[in-house]
mmCIF file of the N, C-alpha and C atoms, coordinates in Angstrom:
data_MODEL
# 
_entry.id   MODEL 
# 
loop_
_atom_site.group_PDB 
_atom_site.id 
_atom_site.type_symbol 
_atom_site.label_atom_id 
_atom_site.label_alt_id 
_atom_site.label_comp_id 
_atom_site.label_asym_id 
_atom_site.label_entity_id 
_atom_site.label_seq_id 
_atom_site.pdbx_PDB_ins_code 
_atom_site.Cartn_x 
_atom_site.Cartn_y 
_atom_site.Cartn_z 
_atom_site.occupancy 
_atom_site.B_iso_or_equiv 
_atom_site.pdbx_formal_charge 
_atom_site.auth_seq_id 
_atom_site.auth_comp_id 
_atom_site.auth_asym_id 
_atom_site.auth_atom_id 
_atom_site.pdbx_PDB_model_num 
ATOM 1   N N  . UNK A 1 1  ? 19.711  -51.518 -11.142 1.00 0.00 ? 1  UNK A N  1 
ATOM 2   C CA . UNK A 1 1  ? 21.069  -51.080 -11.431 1.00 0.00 ? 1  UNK A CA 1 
ATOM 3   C C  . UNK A 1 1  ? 21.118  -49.552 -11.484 1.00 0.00 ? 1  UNK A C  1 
ATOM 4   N N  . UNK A 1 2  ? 19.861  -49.084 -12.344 1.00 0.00 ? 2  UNK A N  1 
ATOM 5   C CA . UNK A 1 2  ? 20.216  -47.412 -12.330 1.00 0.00 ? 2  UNK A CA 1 
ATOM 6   C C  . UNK A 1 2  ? 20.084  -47.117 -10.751 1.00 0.00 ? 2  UNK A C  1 
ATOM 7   N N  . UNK A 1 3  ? 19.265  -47.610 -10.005 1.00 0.00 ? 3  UNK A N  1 
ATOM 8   C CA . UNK A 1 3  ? 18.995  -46.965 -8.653  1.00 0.00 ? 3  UNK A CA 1 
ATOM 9   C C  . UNK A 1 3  ? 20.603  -46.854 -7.535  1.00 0.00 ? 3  UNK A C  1 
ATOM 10  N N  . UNK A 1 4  ? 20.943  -47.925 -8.235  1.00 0.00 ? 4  UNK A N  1 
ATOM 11  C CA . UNK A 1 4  ? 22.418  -48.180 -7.632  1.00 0.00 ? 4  UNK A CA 1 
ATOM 12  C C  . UNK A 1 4  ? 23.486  -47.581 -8.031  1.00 0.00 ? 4  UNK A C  1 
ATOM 13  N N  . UNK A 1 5  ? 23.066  -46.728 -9.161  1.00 0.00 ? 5  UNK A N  1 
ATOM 14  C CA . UNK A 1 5  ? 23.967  -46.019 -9.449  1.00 0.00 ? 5  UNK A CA 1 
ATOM 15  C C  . UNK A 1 5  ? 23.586  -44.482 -9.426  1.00 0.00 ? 5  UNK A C  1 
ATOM 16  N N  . UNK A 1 6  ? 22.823  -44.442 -8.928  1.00 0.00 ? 6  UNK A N  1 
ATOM 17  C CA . UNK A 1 6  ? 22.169  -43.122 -8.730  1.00 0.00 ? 6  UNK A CA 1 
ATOM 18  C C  . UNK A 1 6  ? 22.043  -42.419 -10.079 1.00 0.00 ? 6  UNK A C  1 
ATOM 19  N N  . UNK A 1 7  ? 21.287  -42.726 -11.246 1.00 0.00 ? 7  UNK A N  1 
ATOM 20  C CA . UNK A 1 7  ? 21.242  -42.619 -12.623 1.00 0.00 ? 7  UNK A CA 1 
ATOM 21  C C  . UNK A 1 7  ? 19.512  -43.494 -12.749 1.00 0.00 ? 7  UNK A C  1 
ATOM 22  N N  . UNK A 1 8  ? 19.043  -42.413 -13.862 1.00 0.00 ? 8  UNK A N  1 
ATOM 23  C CA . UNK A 1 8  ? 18.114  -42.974 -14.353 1.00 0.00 ? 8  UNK A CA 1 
ATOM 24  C C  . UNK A 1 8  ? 18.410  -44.104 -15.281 1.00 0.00 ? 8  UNK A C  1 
ATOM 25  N N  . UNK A 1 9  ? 17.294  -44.812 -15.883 1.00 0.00 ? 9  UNK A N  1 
ATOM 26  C CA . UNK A 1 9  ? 16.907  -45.763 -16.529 1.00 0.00 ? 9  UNK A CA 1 
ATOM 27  C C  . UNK A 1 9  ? 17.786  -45.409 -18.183 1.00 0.00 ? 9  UNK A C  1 
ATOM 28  N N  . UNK A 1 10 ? 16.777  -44.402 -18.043 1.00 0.00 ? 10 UNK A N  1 
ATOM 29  C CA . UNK A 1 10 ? 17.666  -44.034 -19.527 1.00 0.00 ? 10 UNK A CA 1 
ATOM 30  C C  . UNK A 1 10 ? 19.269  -43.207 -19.349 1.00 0.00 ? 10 UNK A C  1 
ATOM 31  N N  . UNK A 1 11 ? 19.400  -43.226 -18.374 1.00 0.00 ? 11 UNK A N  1 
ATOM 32  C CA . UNK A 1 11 ? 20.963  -43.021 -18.169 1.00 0.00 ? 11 UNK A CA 1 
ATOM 33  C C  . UNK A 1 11 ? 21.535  -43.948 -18.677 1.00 0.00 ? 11 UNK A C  1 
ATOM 34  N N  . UNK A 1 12 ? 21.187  -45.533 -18.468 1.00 0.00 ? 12 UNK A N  1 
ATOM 35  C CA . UNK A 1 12 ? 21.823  -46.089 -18.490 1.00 0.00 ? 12 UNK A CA 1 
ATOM 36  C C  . UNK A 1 12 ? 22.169  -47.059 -19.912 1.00 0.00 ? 12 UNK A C  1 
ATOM 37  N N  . UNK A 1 13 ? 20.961  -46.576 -20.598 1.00 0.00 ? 13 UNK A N  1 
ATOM 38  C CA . UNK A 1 13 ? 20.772  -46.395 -22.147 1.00 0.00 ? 13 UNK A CA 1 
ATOM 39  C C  . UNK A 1 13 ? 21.848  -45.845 -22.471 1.00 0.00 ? 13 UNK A C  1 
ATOM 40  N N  . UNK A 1 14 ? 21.865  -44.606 -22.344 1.00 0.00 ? 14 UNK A N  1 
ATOM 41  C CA . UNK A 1 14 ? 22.724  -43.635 -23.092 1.00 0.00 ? 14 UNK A CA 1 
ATOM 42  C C  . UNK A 1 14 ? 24.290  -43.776 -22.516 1.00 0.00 ? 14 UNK A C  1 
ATOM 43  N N  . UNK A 1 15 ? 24.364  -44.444 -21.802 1.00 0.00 ? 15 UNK A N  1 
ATOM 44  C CA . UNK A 1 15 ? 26.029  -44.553 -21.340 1.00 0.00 ? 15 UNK A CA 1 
ATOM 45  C C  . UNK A 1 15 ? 26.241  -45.902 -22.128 1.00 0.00 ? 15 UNK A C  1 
ATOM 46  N N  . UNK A 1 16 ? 25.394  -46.642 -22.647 1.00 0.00 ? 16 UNK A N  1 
ATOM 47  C CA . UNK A 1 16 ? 25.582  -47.884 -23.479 1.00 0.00 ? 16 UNK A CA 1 
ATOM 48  C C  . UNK A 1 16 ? 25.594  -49.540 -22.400 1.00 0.00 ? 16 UNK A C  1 
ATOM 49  N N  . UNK A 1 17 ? 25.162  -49.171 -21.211 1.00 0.00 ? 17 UNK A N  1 
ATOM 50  C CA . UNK A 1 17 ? 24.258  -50.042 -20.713 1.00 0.00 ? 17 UNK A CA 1 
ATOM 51  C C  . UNK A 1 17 ? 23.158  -50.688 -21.268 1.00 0.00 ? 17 UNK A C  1 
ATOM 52  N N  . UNK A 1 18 ? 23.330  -52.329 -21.731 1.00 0.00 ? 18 UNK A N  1 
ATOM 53  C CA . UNK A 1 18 ? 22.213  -52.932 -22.188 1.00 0.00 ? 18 UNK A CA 1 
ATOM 54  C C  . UNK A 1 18 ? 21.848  -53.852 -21.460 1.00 0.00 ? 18 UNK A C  1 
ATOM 55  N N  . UNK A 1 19 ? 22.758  -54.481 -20.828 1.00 0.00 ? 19 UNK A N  1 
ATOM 56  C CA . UNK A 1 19 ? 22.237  -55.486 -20.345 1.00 0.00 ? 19 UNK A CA 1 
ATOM 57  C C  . UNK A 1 19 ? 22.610  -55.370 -18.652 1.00 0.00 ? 19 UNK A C  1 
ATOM 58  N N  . UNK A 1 20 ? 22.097  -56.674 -17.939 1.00 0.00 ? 20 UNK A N  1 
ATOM 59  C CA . UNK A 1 20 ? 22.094  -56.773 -16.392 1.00 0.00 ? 20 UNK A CA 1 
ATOM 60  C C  . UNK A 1 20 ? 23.864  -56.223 -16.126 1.00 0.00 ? 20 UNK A C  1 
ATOM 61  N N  . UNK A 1 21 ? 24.084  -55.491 -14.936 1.00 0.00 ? 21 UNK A N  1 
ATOM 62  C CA . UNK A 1 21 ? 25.372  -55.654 -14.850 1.00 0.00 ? 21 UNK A CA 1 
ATOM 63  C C  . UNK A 1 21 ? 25.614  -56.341 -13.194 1.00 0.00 ? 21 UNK A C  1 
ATOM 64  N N  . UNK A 1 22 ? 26.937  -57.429 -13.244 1.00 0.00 ? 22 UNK A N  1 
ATOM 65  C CA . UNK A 1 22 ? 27.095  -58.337 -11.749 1.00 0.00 ? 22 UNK A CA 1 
ATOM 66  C C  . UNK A 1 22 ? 27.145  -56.893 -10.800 1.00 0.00 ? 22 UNK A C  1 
ATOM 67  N N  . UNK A 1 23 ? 27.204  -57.558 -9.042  1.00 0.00 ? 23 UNK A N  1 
ATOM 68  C CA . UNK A 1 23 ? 27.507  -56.930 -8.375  1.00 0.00 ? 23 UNK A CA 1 
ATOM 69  C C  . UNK A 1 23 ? 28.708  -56.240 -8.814  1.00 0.00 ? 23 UNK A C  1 
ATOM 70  N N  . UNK A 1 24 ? 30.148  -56.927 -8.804  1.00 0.00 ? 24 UNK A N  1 
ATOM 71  C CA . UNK A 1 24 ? 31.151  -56.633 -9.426  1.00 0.00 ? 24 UNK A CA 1 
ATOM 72  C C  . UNK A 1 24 ? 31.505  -55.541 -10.223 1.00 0.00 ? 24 UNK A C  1 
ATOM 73  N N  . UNK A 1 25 ? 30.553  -55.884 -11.353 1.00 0.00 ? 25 UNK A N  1 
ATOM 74  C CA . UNK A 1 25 ? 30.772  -54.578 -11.969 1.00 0.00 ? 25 UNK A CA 1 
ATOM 75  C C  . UNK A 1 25 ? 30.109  -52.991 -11.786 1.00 0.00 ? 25 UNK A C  1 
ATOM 76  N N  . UNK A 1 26 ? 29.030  -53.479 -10.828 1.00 0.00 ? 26 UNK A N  1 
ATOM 77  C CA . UNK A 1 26 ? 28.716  -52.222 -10.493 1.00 0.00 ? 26 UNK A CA 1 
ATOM 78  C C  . UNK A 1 26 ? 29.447  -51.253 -9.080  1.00 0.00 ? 26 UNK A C  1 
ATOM 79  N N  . UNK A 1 27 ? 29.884  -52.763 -8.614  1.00 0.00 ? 27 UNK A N  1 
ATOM 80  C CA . UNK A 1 27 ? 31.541  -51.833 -7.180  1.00 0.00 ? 27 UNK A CA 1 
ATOM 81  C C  . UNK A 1 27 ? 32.320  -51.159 -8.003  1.00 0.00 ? 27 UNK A C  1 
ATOM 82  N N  . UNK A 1 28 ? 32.333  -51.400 -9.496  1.00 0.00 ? 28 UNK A N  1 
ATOM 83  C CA . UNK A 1 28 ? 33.605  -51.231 -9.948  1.00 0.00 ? 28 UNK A CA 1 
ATOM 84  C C  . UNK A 1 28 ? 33.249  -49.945 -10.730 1.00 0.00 ? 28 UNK A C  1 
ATOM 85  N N  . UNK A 1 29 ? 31.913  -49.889 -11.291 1.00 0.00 ? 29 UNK A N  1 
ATOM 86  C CA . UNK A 1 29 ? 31.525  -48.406 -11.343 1.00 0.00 ? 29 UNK A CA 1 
ATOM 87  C C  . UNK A 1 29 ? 31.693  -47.207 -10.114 1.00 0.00 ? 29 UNK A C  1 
ATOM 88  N N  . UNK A 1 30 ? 30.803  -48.116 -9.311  1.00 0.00 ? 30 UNK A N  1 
ATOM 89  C CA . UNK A 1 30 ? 31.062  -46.740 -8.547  1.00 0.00 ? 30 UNK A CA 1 
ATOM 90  C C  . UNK A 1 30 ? 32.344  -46.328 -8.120  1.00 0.00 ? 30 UNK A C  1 
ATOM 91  N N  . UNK A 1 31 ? 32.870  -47.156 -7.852  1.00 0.00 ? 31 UNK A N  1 
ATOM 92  C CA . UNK A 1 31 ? 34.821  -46.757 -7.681  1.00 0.00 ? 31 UNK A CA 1 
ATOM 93  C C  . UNK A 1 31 ? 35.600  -46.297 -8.231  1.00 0.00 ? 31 UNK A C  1 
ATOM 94  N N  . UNK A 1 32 ? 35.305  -45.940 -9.224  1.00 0.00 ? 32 UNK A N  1 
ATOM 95  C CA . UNK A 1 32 ? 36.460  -45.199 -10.429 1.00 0.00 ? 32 UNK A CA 1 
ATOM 96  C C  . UNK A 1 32 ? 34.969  -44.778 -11.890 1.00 0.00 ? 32 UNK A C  1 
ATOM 97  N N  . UNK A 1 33 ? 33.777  -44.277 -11.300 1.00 0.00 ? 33 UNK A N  1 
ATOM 98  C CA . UNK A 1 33 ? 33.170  -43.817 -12.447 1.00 0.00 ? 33 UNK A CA 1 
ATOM 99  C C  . UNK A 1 33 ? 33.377  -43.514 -13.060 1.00 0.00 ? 33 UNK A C  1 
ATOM 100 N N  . UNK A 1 34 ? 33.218  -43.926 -15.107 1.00 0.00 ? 34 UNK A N  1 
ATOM 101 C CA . UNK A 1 34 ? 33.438  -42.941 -16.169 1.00 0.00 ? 34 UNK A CA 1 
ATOM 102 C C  . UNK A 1 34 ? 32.551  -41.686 -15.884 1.00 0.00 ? 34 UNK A C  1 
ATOM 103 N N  . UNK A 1 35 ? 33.580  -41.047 -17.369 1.00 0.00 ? 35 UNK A N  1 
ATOM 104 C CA . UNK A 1 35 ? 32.605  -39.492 -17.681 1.00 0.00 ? 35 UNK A CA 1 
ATOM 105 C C  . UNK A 1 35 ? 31.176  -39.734 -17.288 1.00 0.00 ? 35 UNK A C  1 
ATOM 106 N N  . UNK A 1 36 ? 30.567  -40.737 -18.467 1.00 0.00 ? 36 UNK A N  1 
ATOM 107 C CA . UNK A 1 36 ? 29.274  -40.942 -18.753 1.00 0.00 ? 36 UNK A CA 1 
ATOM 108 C C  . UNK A 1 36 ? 28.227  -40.795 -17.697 1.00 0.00 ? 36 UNK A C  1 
ATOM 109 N N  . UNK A 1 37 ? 29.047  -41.768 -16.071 1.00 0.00 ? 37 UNK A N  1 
ATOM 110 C CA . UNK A 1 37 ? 28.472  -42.118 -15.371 1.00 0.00 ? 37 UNK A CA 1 
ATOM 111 C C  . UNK A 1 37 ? 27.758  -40.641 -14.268 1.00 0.00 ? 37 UNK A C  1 
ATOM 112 N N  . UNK A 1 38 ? 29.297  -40.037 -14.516 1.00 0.00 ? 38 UNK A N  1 
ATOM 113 C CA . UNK A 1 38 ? 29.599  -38.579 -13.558 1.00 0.00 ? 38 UNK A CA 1 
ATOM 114 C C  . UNK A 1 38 ? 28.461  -37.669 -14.147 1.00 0.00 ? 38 UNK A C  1 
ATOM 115 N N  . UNK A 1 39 ? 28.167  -37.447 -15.730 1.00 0.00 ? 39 UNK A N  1 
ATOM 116 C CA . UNK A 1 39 ? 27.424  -36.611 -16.276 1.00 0.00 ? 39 UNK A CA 1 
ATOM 117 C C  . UNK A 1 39 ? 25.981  -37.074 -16.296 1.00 0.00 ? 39 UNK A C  1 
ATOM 118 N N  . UNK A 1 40 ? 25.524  -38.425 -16.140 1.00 0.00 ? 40 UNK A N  1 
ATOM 119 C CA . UNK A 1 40 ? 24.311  -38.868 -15.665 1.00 0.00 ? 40 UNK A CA 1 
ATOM 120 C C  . UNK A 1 40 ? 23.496  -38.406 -14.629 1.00 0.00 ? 40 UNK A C  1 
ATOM 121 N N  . UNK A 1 41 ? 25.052  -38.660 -13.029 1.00 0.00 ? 41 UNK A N  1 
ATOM 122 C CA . UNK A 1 41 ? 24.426  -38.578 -12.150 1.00 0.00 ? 41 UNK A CA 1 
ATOM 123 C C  . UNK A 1 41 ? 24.185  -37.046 -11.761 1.00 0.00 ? 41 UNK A C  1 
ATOM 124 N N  . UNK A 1 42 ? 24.830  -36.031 -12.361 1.00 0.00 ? 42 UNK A N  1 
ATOM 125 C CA . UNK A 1 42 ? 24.747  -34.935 -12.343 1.00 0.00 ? 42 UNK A CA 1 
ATOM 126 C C  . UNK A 1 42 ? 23.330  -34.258 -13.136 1.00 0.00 ? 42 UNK A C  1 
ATOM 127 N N  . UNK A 1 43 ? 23.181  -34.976 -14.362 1.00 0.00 ? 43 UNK A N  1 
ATOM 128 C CA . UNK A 1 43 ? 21.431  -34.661 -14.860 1.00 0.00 ? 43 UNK A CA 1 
ATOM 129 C C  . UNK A 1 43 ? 20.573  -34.921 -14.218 1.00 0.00 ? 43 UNK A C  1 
ATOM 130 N N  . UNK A 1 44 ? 20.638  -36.006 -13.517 1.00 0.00 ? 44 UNK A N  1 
ATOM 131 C CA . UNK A 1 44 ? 19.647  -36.612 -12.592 1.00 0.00 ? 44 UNK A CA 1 
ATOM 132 C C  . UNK A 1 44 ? 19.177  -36.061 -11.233 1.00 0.00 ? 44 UNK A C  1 
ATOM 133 N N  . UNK A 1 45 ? 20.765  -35.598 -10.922 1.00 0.00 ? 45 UNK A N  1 
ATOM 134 C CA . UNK A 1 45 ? 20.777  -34.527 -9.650  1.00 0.00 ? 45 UNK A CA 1 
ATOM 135 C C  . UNK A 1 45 ? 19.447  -33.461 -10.006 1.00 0.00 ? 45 UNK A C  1 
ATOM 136 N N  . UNK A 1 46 ? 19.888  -32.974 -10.931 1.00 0.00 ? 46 UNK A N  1 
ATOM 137 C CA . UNK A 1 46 ? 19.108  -31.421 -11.850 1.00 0.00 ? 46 UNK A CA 1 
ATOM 138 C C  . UNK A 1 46 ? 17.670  -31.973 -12.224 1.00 0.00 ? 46 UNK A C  1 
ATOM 139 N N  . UNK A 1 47 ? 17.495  -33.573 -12.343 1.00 0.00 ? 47 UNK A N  1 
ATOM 140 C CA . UNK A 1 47 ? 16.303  -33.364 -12.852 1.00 0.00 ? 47 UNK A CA 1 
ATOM 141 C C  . UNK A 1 47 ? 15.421  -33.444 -11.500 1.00 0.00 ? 47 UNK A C  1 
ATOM 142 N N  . UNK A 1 48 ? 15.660  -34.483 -10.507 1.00 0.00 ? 48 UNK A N  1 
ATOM 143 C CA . UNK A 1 48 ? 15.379  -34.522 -9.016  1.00 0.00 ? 48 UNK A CA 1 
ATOM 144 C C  . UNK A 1 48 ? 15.243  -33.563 -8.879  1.00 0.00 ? 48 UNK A C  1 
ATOM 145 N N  . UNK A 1 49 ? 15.945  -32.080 -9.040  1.00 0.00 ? 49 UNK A N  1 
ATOM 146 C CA . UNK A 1 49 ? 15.886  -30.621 -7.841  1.00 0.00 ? 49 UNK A CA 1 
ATOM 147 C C  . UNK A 1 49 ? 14.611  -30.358 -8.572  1.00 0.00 ? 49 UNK A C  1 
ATOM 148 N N  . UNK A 1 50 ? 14.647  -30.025 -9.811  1.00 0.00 ? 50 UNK A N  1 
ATOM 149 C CA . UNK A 1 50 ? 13.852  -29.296 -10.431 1.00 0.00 ? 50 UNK A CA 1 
ATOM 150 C C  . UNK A 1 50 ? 12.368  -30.031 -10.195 1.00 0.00 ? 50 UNK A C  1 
ATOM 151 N N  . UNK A 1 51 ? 12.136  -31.112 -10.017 1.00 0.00 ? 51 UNK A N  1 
ATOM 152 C CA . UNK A 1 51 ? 11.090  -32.026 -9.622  1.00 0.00 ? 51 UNK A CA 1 
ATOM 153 C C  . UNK A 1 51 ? 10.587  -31.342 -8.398  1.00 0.00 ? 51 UNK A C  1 
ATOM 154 N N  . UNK A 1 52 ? 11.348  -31.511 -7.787  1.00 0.00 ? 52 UNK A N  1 
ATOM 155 C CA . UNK A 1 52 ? 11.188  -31.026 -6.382  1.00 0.00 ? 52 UNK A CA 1 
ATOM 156 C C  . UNK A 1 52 ? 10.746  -29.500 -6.200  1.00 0.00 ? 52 UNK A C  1 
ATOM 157 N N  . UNK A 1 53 ? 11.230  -28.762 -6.856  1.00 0.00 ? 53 UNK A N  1 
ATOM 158 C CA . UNK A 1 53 ? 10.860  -27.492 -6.917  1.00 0.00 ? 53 UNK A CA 1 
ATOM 159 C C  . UNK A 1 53 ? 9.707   -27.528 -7.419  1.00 0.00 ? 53 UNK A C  1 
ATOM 160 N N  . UNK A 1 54 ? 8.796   -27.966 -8.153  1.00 0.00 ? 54 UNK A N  1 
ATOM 161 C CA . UNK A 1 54 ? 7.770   -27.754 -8.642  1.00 0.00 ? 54 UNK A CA 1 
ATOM 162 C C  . UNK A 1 54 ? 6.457   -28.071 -8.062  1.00 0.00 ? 54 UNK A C  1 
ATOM 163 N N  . UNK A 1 55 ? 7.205   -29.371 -7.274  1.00 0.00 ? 55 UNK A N  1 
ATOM 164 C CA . UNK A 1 55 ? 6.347   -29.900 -5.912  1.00 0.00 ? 55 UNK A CA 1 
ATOM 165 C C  . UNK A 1 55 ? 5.864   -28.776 -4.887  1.00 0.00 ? 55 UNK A C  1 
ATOM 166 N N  . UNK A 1 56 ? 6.959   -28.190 -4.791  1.00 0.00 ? 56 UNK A N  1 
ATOM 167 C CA . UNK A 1 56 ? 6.852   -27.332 -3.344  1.00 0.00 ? 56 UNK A CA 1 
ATOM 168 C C  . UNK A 1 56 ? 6.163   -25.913 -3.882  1.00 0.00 ? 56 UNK A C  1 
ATOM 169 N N  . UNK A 1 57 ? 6.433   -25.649 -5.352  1.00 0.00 ? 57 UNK A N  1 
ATOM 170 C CA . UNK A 1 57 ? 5.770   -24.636 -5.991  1.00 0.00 ? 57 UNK A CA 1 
ATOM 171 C C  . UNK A 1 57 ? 3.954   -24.857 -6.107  1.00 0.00 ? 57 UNK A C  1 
ATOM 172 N N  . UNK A 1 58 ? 3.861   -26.127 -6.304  1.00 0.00 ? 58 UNK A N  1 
ATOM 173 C CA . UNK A 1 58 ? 2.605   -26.315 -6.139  1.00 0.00 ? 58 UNK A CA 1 
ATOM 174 C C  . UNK A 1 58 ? 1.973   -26.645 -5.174  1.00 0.00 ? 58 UNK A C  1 
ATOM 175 N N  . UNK A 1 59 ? 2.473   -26.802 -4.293  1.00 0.00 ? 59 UNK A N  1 
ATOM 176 C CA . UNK A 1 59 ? 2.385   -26.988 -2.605  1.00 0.00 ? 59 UNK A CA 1 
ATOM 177 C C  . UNK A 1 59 ? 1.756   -25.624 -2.459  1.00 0.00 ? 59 UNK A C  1 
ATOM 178 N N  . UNK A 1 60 ? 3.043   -24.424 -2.328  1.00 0.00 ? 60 UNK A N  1 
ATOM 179 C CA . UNK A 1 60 ? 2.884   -23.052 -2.209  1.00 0.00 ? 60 UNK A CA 1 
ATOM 180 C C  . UNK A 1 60 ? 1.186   -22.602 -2.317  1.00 0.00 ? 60 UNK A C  1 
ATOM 181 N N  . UNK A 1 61 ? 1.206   -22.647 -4.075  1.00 0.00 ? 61 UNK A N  1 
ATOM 182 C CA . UNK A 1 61 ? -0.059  -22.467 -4.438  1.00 0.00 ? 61 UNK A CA 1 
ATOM 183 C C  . UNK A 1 61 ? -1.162  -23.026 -4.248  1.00 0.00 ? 61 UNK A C  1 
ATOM 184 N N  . UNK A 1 62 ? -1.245  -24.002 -3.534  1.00 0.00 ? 62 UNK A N  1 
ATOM 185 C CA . UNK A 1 62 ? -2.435  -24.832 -3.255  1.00 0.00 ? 62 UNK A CA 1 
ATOM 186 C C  . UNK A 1 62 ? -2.541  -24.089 -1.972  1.00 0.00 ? 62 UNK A C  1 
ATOM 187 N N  . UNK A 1 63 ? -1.758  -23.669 -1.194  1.00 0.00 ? 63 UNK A N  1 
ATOM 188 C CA . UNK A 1 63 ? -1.922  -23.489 0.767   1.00 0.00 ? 63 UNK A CA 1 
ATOM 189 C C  . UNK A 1 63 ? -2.639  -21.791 0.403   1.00 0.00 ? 63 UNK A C  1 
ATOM 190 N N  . UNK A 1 64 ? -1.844  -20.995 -0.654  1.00 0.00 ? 64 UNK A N  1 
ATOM 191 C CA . UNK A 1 64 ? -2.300  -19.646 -1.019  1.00 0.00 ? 64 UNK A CA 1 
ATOM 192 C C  . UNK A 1 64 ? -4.014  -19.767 -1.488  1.00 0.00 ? 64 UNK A C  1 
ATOM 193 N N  . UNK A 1 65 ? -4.015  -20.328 -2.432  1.00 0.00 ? 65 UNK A N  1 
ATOM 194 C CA . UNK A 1 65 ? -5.143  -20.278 -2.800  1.00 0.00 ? 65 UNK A CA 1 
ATOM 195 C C  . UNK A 1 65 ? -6.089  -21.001 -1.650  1.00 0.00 ? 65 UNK A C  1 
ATOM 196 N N  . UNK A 1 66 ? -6.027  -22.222 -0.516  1.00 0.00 ? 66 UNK A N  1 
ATOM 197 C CA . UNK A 1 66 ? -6.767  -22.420 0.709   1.00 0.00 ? 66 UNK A CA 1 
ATOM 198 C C  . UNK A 1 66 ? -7.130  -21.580 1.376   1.00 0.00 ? 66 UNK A C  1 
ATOM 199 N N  . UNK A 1 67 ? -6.481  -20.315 1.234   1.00 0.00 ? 67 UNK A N  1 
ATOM 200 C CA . UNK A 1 67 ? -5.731  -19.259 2.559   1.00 0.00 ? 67 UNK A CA 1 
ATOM 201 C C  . UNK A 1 67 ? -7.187  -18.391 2.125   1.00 0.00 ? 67 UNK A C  1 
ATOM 202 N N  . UNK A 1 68 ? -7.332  -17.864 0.870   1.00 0.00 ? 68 UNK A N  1 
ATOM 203 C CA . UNK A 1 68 ? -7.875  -17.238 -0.363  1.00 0.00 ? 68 UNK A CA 1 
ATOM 204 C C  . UNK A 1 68 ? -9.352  -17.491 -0.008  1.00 0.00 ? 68 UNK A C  1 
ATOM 205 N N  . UNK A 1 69 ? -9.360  -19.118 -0.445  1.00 0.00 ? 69 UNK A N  1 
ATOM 206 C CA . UNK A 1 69 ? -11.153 -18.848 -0.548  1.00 0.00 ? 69 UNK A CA 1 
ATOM 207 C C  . UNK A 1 69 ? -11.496 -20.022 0.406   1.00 0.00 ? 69 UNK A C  1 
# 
């Protein structure tokens, strides 16, 4: 369900998601998302980039330091 909503796990904690939700109700999320849902997928956005950045930061430094010795 979080994957389908493009929201983590504990997104879906904190928006007060406990239990399974039908197909249904998750068309019906994404079609008219609350706040909750909008400010999830927006942390998640931020936590993904920043993931990613750190990847490629350590990418960087691994090819520098190859280069090195």
């Amino acid at each position: 369900v979080a994957q389908k909503l493009n929201i983590s796990i504990s997104g879906l904690a904190r928006g007060g998601v406990e239990e399974a939700l039908t197909t249904a109700e998750i068309t019906a999320l994404l079609q008219a998302p609350p706040a909750w849902l909008v400010a999830e997928r927006a942390t998640h956005a931020a936590v993904r980039a920043e993931a990613q950045r750190v990847k490629e930061e350590a990418a960087r430094k691994a090819a520098k330091k190859a280069r090195q010795g």
